[in-house]
PDB file of the backbone (N, CA, C, O) and the ligand in Angstrom, with CONECT records:
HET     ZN  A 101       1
ATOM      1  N   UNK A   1      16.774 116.803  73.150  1.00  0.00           N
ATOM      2  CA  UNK A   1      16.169 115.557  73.639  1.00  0.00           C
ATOM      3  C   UNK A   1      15.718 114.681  72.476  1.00  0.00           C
ATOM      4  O   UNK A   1      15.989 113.480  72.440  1.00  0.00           O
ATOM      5  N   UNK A   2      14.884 115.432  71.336  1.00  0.00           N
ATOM      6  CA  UNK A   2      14.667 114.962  70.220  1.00  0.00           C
ATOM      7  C   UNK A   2      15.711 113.819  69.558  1.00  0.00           C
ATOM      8  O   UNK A   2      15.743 112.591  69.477  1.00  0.00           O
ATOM      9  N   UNK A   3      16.630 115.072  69.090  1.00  0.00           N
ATOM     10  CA  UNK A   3      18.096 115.253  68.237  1.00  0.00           C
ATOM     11  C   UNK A   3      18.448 113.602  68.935  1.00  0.00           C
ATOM     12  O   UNK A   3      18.442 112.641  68.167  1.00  0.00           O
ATOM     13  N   UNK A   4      18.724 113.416  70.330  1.00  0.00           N
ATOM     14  CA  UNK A   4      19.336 112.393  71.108  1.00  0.00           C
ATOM     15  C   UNK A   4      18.634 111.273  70.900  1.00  0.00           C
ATOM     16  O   UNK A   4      19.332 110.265  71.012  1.00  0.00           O
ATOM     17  N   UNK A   5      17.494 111.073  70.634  1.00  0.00           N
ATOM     18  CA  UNK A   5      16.570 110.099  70.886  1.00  0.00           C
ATOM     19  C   UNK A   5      16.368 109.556  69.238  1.00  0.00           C
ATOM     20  O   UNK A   5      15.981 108.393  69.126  1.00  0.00           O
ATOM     21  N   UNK A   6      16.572 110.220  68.160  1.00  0.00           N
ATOM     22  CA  UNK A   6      16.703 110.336  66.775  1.00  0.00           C
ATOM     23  C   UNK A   6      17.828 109.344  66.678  1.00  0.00           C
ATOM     24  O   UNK A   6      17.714 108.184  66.281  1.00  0.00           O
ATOM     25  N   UNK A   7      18.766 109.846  67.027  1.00  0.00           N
ATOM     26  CA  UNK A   7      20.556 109.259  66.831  1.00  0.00           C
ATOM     27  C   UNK A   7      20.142 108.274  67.524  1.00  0.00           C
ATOM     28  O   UNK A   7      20.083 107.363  66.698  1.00  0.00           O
ATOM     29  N   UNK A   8      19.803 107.852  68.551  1.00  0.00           N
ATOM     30  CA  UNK A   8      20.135 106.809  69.780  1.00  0.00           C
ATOM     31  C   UNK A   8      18.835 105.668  68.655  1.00  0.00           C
ATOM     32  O   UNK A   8      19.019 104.477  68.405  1.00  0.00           O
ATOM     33  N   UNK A   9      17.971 106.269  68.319  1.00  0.00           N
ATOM     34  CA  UNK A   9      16.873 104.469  67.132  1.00  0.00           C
ATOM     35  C   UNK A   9      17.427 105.379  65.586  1.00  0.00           C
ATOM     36  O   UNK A   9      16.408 105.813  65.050  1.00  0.00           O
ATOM     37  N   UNK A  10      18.468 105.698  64.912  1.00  0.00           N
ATOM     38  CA  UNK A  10      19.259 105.989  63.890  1.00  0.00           C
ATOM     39  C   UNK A  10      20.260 104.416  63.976  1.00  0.00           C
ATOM     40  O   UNK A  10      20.340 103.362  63.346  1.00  0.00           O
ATOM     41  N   UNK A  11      20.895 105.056  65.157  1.00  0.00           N
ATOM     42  CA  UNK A  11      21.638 104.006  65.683  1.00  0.00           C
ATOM     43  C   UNK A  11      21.222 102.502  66.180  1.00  0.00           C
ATOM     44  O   UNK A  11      21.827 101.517  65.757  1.00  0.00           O
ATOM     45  N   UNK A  12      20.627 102.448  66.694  1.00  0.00           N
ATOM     46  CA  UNK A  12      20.016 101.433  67.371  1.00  0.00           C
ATOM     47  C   UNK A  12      19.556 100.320  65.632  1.00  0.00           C
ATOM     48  O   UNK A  12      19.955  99.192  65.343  1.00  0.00           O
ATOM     49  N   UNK A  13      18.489 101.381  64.728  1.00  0.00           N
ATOM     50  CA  UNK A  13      18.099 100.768  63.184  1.00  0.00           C
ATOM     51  C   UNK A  13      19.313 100.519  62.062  1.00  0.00           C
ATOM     52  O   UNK A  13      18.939 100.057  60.984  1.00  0.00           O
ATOM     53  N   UNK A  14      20.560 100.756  62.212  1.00  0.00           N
ATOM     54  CA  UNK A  14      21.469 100.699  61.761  1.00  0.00           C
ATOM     55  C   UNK A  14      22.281  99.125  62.239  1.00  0.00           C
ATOM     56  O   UNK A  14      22.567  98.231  61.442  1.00  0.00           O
ATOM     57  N   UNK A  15      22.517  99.102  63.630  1.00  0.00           N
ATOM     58  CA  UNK A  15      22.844  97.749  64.357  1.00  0.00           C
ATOM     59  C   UNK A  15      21.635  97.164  63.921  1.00  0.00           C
ATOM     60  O   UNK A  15      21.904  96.067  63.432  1.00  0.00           O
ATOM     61  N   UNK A  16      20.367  97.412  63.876  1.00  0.00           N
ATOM     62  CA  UNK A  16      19.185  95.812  63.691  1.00  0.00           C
ATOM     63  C   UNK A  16      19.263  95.540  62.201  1.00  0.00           C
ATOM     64  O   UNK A  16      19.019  94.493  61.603  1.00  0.00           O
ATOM     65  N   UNK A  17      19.601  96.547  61.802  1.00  0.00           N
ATOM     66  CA  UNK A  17      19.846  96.194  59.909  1.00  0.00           C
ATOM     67  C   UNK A  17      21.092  95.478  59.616  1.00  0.00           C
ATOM     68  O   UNK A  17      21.167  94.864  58.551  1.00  0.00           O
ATOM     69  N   UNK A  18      22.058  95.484  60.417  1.00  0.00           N
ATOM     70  CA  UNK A  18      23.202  94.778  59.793  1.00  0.00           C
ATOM     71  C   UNK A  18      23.160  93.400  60.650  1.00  0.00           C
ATOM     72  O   UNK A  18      23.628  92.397  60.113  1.00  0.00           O
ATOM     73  N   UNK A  19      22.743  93.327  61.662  1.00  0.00           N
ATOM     74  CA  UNK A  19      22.073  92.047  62.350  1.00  0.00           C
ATOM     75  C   UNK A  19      21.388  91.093  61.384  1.00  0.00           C
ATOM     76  O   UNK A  19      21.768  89.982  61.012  1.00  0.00           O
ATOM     77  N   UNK A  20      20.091  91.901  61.002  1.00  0.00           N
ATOM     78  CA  UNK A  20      19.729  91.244  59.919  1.00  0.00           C
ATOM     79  C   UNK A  20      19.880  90.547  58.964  1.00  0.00           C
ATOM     80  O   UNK A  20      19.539  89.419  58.606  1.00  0.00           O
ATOM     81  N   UNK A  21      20.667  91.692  58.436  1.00  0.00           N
ATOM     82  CA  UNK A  21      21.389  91.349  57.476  1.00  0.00           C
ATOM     83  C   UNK A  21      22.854  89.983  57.226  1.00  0.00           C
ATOM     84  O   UNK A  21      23.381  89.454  56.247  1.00  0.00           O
ATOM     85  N   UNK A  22      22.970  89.920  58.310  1.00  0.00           N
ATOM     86  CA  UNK A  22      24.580  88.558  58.867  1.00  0.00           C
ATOM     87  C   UNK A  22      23.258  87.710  59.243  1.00  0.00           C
ATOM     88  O   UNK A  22      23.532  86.513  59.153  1.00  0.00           O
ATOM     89  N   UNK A  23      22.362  87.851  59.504  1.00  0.00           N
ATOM     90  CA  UNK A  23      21.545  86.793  60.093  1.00  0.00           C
ATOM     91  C   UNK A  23      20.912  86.258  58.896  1.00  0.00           C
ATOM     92  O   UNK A  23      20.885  85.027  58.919  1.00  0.00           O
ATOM     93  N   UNK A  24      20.433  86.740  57.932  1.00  0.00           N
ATOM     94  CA  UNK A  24      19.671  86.097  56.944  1.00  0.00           C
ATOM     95  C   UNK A  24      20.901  85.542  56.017  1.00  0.00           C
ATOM     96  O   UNK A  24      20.953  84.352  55.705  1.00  0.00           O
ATOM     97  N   UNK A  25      22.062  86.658  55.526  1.00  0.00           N
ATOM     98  CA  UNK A  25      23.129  85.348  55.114  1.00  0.00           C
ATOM     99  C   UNK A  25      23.582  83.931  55.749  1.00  0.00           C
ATOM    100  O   UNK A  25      24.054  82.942  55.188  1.00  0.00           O
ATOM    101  N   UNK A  26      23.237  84.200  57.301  1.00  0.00           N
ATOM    102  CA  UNK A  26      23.279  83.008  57.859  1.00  0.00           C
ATOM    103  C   UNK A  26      22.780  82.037  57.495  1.00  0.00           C
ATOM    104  O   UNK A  26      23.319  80.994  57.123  1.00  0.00           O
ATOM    105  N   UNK A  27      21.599  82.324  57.579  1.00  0.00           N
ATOM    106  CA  UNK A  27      20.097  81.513  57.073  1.00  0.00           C
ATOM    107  C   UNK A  27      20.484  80.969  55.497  1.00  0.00           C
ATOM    108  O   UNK A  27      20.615  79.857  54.985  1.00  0.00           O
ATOM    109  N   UNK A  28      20.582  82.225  55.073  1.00  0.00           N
ATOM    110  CA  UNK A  28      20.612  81.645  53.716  1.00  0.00           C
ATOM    111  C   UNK A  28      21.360  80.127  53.350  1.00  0.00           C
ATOM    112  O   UNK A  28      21.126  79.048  52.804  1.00  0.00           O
ATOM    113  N   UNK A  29      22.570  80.980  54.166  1.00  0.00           N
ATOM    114  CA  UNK A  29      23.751  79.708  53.672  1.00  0.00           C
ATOM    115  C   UNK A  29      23.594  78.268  54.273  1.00  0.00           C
ATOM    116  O   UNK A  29      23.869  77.210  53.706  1.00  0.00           O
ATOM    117  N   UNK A  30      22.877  78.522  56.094  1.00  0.00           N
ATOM    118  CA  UNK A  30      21.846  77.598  56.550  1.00  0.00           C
ATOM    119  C   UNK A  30      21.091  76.385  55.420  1.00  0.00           C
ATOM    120  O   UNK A  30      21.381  75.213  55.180  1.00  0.00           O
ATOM    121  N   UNK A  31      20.067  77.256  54.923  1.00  0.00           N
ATOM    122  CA  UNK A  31      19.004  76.743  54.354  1.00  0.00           C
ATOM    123  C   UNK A  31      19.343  75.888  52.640  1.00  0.00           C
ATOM    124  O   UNK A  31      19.251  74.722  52.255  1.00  0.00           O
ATOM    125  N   UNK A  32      19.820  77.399  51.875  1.00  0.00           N
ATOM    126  CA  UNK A  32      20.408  76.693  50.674  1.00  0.00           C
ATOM    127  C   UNK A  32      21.276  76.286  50.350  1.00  0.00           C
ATOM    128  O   UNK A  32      21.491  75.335  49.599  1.00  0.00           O
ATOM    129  N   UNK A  33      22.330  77.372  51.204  1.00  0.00           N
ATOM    130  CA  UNK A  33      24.018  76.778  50.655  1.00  0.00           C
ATOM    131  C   UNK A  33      24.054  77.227  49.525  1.00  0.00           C
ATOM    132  O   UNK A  33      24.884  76.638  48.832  1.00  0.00           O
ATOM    133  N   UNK A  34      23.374  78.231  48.882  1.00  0.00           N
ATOM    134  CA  UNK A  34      24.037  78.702  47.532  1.00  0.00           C
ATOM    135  C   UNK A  34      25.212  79.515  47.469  1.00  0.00           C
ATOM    136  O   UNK A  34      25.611  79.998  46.409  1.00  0.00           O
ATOM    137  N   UNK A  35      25.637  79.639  48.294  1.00  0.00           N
ATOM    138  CA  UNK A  35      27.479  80.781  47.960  1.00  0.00           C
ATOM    139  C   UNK A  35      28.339  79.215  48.517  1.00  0.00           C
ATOM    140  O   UNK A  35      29.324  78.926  47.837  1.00  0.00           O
ATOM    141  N   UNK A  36      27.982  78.220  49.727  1.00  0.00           N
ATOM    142  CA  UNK A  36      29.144  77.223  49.635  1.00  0.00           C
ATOM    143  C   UNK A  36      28.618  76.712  48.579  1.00  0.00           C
ATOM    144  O   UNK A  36      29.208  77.145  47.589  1.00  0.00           O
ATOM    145  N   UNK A  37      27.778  75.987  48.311  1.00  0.00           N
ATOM    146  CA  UNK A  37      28.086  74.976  47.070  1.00  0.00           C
ATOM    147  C   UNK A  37      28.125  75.493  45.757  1.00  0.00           C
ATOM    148  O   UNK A  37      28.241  74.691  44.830  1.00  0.00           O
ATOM    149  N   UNK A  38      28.030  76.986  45.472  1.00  0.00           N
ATOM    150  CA  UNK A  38      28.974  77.241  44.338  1.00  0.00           C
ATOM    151  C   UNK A  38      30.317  77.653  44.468  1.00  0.00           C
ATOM    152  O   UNK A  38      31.003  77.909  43.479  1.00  0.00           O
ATOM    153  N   UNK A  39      30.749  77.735  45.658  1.00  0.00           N
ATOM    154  CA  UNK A  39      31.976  77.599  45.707  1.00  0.00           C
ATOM    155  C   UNK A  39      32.734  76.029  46.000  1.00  0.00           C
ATOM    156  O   UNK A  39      33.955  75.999  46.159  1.00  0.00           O
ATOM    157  N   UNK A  40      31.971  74.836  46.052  1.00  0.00           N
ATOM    158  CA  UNK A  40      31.998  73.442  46.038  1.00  0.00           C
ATOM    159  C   UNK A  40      32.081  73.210  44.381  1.00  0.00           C
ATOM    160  O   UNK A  40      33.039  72.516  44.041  1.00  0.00           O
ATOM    161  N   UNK A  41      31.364  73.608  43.483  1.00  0.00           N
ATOM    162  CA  UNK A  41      30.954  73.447  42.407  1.00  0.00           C
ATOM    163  C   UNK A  41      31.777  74.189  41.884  1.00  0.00           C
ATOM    164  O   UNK A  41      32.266  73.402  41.073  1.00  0.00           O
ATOM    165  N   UNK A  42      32.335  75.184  41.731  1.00  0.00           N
ATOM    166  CA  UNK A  42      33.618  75.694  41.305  1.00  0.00           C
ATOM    167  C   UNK A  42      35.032  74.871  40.959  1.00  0.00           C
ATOM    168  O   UNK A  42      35.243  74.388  39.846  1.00  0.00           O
ATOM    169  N   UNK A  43      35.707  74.806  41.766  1.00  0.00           N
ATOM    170  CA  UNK A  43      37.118  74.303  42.175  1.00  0.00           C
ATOM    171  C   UNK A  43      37.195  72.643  41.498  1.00  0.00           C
ATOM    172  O   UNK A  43      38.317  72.429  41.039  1.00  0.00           O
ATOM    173  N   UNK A  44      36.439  71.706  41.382  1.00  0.00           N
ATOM    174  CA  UNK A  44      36.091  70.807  40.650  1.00  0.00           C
ATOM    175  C   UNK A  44      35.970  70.939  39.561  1.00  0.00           C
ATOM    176  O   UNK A  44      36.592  70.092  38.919  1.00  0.00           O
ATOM    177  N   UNK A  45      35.096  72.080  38.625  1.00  0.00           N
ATOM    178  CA  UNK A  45      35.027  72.492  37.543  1.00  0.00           C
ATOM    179  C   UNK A  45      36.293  73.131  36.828  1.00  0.00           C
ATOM    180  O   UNK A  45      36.471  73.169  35.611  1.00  0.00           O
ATOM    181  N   UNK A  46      37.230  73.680  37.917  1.00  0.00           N
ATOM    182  CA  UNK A  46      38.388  74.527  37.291  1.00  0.00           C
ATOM    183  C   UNK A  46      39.361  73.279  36.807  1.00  0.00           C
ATOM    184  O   UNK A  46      39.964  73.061  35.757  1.00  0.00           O
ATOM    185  N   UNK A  47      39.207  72.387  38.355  1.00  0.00           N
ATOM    186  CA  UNK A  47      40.021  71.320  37.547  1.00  0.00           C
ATOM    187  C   UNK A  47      39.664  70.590  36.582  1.00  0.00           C
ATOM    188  O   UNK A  47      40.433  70.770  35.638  1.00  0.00           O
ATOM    189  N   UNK A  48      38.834  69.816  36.343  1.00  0.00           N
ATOM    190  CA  UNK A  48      38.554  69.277  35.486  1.00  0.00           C
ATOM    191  C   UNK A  48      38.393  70.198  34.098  1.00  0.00           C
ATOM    192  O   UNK A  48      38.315  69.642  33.002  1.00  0.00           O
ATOM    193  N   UNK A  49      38.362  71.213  34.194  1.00  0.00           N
ATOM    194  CA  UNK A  49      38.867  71.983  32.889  1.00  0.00           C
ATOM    195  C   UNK A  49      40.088  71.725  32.670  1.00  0.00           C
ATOM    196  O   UNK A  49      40.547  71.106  31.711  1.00  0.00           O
ATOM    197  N   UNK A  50      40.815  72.333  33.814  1.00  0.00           N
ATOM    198  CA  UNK A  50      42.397  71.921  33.620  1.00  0.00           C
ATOM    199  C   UNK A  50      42.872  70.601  32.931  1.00  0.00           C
ATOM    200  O   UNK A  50      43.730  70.481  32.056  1.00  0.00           O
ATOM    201  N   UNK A  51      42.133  69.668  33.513  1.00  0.00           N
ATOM    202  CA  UNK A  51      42.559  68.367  32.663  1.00  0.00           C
ATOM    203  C   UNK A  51      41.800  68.286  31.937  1.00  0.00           C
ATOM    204  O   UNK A  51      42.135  67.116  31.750  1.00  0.00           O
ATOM    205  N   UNK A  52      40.886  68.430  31.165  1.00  0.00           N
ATOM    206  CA  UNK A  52      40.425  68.413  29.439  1.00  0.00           C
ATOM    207  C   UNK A  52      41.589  69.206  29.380  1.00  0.00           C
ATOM    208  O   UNK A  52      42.499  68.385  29.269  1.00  0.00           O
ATOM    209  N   UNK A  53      41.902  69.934  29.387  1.00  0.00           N
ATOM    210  CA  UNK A  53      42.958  70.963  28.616  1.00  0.00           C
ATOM    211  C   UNK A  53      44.164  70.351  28.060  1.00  0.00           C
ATOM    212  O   UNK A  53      44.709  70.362  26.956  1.00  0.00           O
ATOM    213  N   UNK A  54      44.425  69.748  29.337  1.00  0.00           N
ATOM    214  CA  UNK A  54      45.791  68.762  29.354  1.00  0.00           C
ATOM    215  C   UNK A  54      45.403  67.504  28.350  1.00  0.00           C
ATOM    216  O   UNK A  54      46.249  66.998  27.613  1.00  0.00           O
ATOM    217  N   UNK A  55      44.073  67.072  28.403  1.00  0.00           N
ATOM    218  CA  UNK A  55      43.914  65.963  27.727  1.00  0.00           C
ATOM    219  C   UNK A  55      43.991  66.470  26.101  1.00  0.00           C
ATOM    220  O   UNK A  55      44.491  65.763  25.227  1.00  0.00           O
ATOM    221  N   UNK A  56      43.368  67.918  25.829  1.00  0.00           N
ATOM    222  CA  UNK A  56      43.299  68.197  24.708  1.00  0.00           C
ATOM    223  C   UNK A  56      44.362  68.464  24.017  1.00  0.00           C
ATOM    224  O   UNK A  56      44.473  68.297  22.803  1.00  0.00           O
ATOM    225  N   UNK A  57      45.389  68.992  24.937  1.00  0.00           N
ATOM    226  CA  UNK A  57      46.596  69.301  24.338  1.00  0.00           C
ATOM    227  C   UNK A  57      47.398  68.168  23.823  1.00  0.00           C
ATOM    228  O   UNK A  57      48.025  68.213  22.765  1.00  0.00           O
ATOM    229  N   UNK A  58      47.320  66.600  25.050  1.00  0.00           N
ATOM    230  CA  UNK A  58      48.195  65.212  24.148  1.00  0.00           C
ATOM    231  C   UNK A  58      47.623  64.820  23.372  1.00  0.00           C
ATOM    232  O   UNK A  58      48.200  64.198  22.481  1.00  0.00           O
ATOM    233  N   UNK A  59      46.353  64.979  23.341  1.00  0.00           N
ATOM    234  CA  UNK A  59      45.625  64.250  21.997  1.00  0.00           C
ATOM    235  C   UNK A  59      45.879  64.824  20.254  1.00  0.00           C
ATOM    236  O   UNK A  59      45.850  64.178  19.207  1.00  0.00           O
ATOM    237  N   UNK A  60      46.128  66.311  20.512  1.00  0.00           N
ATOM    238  CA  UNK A  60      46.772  67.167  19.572  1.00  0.00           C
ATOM    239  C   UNK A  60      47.918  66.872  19.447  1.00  0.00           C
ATOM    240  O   UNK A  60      48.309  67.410  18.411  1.00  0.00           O
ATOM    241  N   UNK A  61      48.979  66.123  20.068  1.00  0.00           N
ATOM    242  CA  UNK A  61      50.411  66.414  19.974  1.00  0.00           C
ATOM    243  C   UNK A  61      50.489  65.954  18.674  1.00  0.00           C
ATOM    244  O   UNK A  61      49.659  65.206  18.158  1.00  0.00           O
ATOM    245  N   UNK A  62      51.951  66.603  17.885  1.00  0.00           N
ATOM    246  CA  UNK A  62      52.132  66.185  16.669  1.00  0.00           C
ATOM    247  C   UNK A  62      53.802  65.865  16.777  1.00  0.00           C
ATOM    248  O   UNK A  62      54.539  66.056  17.744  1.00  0.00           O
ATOM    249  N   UNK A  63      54.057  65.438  15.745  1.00  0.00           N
ATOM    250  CA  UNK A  63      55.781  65.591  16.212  1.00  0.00           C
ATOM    251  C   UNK A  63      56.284  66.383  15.008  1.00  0.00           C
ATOM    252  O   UNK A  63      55.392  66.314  14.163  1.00  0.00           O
ATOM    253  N   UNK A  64      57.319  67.114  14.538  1.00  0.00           N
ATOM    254  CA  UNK A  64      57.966  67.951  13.685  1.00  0.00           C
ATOM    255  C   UNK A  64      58.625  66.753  12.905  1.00  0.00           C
ATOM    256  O   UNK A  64      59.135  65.671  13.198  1.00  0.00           O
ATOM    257  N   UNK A  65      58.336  67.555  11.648  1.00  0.00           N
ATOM    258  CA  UNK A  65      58.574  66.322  10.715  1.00  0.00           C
ATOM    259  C   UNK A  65      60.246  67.007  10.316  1.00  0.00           C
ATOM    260  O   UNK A  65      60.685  66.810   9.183  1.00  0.00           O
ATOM    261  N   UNK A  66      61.065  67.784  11.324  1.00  0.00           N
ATOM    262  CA  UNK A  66      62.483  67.952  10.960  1.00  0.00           C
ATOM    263  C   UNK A  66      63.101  67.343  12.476  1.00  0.00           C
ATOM    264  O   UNK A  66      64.075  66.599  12.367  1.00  0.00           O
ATOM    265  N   UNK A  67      62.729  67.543  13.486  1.00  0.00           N
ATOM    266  CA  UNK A  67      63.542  67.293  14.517  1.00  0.00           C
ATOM    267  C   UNK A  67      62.872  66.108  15.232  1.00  0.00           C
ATOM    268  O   UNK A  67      63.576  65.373  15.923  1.00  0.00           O
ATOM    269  N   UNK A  68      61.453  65.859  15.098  1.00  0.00           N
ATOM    270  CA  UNK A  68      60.433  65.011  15.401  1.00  0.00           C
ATOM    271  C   UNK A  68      60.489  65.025  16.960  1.00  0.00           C
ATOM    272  O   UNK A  68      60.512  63.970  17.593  1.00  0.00           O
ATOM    273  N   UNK A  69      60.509  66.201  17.540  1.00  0.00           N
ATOM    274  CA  UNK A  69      59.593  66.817  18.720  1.00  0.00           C
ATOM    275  C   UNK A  69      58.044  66.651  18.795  1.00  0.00           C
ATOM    276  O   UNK A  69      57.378  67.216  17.927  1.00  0.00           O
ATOM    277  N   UNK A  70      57.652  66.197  19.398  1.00  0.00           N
ATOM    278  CA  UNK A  70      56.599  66.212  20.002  1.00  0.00           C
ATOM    279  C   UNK A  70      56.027  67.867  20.310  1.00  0.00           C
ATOM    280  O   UNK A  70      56.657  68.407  21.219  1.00  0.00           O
ATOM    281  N   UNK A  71      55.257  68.472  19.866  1.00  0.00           N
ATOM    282  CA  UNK A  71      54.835  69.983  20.377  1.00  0.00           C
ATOM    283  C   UNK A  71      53.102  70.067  20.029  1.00  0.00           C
ATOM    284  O   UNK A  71      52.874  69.282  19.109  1.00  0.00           O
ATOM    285  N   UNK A  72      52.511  70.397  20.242  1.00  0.00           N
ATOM    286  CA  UNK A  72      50.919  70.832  20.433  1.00  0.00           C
ATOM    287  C   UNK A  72      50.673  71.544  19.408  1.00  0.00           C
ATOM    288  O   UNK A  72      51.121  72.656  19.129  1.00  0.00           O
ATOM    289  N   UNK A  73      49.926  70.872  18.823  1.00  0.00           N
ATOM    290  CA  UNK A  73      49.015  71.360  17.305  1.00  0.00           C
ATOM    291  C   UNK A  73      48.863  73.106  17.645  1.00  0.00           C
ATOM    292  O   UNK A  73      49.489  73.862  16.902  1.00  0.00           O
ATOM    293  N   UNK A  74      48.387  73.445  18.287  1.00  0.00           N
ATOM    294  CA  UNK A  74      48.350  75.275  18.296  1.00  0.00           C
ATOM    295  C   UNK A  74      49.598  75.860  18.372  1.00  0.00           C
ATOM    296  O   UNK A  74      49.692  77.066  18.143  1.00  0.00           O
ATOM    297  N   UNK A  75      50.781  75.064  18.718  1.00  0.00           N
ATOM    298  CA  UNK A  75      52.003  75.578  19.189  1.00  0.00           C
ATOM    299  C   UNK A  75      52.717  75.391  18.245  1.00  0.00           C
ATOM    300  O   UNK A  75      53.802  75.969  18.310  1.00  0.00           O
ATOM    301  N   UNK A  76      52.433  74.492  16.929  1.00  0.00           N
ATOM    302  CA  UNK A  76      53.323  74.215  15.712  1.00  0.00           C
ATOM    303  C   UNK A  76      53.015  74.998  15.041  1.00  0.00           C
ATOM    304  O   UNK A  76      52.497  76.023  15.484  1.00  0.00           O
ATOM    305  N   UNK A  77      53.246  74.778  13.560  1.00  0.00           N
ATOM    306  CA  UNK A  77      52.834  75.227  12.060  1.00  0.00           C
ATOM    307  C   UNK A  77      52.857  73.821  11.508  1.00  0.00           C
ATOM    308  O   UNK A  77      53.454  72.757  11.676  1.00  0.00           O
ATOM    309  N   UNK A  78      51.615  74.513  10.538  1.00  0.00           N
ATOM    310  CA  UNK A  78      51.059  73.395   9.749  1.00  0.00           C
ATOM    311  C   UNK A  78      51.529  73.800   8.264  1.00  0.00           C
ATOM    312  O   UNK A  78      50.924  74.692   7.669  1.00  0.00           O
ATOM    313  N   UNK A  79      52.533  73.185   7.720  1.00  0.00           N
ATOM    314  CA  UNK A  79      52.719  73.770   5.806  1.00  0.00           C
ATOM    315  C   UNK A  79      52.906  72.649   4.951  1.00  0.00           C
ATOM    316  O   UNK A  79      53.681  71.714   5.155  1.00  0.00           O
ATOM    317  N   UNK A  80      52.396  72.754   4.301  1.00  0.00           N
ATOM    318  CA  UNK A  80      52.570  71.649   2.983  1.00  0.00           C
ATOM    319  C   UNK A  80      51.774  70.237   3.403  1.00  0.00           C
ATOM    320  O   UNK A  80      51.661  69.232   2.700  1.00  0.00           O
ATOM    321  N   UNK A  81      51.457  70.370   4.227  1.00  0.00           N
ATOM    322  CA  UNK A  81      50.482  69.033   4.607  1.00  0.00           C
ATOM    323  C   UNK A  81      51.684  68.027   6.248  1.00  0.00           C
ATOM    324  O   UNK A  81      51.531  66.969   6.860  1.00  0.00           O
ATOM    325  N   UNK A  82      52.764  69.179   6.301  1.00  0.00           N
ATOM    326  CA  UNK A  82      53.685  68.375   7.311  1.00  0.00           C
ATOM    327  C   UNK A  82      53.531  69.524   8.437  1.00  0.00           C
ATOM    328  O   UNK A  82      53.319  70.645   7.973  1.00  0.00           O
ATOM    329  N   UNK A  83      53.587  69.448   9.487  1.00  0.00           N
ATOM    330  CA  UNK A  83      53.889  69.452  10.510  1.00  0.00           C
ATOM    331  C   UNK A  83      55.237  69.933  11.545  1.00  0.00           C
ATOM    332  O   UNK A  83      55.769  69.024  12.183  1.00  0.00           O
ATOM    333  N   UNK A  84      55.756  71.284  11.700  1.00  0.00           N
ATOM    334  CA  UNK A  84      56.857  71.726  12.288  1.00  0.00           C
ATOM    335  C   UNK A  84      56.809  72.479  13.467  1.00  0.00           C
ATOM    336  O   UNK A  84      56.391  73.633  13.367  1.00  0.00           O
ATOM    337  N   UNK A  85      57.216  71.981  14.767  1.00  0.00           N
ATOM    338  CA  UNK A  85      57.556  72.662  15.749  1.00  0.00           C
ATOM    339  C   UNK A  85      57.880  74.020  15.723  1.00  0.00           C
ATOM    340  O   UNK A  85      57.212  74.684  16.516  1.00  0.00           O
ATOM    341  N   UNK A  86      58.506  74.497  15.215  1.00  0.00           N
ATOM    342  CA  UNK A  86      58.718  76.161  15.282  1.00  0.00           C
ATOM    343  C   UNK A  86      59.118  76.709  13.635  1.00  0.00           C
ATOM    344  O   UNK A  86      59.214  75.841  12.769  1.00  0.00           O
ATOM    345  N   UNK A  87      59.304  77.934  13.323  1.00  0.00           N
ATOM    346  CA  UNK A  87      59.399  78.489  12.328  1.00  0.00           C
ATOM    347  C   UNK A  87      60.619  78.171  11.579  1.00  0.00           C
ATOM    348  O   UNK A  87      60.652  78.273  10.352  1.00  0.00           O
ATOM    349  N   UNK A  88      61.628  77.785  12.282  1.00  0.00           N
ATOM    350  CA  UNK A  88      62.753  77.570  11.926  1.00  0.00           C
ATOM    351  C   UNK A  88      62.900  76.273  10.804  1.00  0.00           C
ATOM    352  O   UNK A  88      63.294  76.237   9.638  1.00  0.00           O
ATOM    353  N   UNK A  89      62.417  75.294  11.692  1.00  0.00           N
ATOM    354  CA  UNK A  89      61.797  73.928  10.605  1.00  0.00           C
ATOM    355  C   UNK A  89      61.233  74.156   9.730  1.00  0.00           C
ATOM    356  O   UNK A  89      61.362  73.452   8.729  1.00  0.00           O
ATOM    357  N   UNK A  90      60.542  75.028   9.748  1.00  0.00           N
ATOM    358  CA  UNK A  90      59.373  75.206   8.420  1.00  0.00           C
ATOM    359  C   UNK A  90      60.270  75.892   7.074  1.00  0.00           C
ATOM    360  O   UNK A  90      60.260  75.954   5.844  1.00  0.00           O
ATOM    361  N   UNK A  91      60.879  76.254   8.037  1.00  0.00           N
ATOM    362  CA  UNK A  91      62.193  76.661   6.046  1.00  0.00           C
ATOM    363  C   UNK A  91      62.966  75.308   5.854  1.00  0.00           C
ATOM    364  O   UNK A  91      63.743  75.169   4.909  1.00  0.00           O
TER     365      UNK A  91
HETATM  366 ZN    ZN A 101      61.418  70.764  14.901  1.00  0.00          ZN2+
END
């Protein structure tokens, strides 16, 4: 009778805890919105990284002073004070 009555508010405190628990994330997200609006505040930030990136990369462009390609300062070599798209130019 015990044993039954144990399990049956085991059970019963298990359902009011996860109730709770969906209910105050409710609230939360209700009240502050801190998981949407950092997920608002995210996706804006990725892009706009993305484009500095993009911006950083044309602003770097250089052109190869053998074939005069256009290629991205991290993506060249820099020797003798000139400027070459790939290794091959640089000999
Ligand atoms: Zn080149």
């Amino acid at each position: 009778m015990f044993a039954k009555l144990l399990l049956f508010l085991l059970v019963f405190f298990f359902i009011f805890v996860i109730g709770i628990g969906t209910l105050a994330r409710a609230v939360r997200r209700a009240l502050f919105g801190s998981p949407s609006s950092a997920n608002r505040d995210n996706p804006p930030g990725r892009s706009s990284r993305g484009r500095f990136g993009n911006e950083e990369k044309a602003e770097h462009m250089l052109p190869c002073s053998v074939c005069g390609v256009h290629v991205p300062e991290s993506d060249g070599i820099k020797s003798g004070g000139k400027f070459f798209c790939c290794e091959a130019h640089r000999k």
